[in-house]
C-alpha positions as CSV (number, residue, x, y, z in Angstrom):
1,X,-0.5,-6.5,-14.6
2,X,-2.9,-5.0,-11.8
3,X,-2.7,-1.7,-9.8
4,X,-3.6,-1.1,-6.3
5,X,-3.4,1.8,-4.2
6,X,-3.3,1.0,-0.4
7,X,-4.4,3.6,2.4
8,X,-2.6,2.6,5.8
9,X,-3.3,4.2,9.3
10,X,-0.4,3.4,11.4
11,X,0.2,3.9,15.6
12,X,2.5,7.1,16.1
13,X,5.0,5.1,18.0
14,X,6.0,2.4,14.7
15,X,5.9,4.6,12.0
16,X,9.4,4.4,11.2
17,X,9.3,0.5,11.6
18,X,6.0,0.1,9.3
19,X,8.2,2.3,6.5
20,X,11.1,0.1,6.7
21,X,8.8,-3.0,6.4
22,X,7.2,-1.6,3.6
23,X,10.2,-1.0,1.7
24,X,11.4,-5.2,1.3
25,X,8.1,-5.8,-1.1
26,X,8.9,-6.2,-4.4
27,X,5.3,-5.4,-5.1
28,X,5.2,-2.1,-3.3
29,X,6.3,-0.1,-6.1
30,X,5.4,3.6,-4.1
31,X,5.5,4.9,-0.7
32,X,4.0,7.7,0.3
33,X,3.7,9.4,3.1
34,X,0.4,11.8,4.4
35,X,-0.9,13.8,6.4
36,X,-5.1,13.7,7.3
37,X,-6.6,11.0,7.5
38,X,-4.5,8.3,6.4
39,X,-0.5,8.6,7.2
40,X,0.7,6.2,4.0
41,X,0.0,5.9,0.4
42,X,1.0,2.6,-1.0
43,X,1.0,1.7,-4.7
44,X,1.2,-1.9,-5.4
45,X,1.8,-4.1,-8.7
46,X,1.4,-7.4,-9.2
47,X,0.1,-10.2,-11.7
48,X,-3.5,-10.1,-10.7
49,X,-6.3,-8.4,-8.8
50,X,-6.2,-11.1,-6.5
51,X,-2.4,-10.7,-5.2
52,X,-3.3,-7.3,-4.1
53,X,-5.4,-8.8,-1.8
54,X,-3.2,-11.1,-0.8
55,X,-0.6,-8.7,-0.6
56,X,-2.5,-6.2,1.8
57,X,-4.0,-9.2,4.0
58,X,-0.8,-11.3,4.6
59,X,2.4,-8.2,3.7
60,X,0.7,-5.0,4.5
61,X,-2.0,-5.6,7.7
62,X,0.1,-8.1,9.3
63,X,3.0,-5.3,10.1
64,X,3.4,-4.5,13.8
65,X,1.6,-0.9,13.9
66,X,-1.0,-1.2,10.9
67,X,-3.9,-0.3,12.5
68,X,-6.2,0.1,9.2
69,X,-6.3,-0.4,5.7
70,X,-8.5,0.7,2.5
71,X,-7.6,-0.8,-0.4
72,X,-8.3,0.4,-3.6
73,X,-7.6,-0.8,-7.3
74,X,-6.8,0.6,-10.4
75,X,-8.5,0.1,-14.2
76,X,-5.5,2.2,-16.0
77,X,-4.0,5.4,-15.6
78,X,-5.2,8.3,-17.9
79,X,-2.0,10.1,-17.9
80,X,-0.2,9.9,-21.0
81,X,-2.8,8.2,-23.0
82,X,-3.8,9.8,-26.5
């Protein structure tokens, strides 16, 4: 299984819209929402490194009101490891 974490910038006016979007992908295991530069924290699962991508290009980037991404992946998490 691979990990991404997806930084999304969205337009004041479909914030509400880009959450519910966000909420039908089985993939997008985590929403979060910020505040600074970046307005939502995405963590994303899937197979491989490469549905991440795929996810962000055709899921994430796609949505009406995504105006910028960064995505980032995961190696493992380092809580709860001995």
């Amino acid at each position: 299984m691979a990990t991404g974490f997806a930084l999304l910038s969205i337009s004041p006016l479909y914030e509400k819209e880009v959450y519910k979007k966000l909420k039908d992908s089985s993939e997008i295991t985590e929403v979060h929402p910020l505040f600074g530069e970046y307005d939502i924290l995405l963590k994303i699962e899937t197979i491989d490194i490469d549905s991440i991508g795929e996810i962000v290009i055709n899921k994430i980037r796609s949505i009406k009101g995504v105006t910028d991404t960064k995505t980032l992946i995961g190696t493992k998490s380092l809580k709860g490891v001995d």
